[in-house]
N, C-alpha and C positions, 0 to 999 in steps of 0.2 A: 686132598688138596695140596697144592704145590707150596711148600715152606721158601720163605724169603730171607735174605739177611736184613738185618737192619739197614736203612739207608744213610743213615750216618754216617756209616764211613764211607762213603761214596760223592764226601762234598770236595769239590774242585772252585778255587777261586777265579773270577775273572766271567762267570757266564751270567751275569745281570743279576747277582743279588750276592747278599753280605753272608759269614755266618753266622752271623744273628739271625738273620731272614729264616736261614737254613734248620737254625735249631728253634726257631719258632713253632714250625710246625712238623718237628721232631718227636714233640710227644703225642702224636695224633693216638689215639688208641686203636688196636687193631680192631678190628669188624669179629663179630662172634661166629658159630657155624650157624645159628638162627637165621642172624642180619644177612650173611652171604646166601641162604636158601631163599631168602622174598626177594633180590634183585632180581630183576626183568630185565630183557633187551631193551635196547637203544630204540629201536624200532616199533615196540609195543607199548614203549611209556611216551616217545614223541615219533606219531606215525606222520603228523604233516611236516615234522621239521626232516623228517629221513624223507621226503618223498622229493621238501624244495632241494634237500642234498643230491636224491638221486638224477633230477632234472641235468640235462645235458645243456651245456651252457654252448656258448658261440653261433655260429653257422647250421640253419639243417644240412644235413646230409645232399649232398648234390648229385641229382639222375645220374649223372655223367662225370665221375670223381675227374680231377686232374691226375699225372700220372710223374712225380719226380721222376727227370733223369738227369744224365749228365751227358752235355753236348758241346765240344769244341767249336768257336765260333769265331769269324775274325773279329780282330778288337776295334776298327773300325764301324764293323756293323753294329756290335753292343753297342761301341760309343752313339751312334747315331740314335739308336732307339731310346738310349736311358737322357737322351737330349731334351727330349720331347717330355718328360716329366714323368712325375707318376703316375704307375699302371702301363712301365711300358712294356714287360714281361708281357701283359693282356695282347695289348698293339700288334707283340710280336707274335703271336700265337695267330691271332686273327691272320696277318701277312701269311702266316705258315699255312693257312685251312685256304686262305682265297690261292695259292700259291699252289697248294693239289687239288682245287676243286673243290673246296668243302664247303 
């Protein structure tokens, strides 16, 4: 097992706590090679809290992703379409599909 230095000396003032704080919980005692052999994963002592972690949060995945690019455009026409409010980027896309056919 990988040896550590003390973190004692590694106190920096200024990031949200005092050295008081710091030497509070300086004397923690270190863990034995027992206590370090019964630790389990994260994942086997809480399997439903790793699963809401793994849940993919936002938007599903869309059939048809959109595709960033970068397009030079007169600033007139931006102007026109960001006129119209939000979701004019959509607006514009739409114009662009009726525009070849889509």
């Amino acid at each position: 097992m990988k040896k550590t230095k003390p973190v004692s000396d590694d106190f920096r003032e200024g990031r949200g706590y005092t050295r008081a704080d710091w030497d509070e919980v300086d004397d923690n005692p270190e863990m034995t090679e027992a206590e370090i052999a019964e630790l389990r994963p994260f994942r086997e002592v809480f399997p439903d809290l790793a699963a809401s972690i793994d849940r993919k949060l936002g938007r599903p995945k869309a059939e048809n992703p959109k595709k960033a690019i970068s397009l030079r455009l007169d600033q007139d026409v931006i102007d026109r379409f960001k006129a119209t409010g939000d979701g004019w980027q959509s607006r514009m896309n739409e114009a662009l599909r009726k525009a070849v056919g889509l």
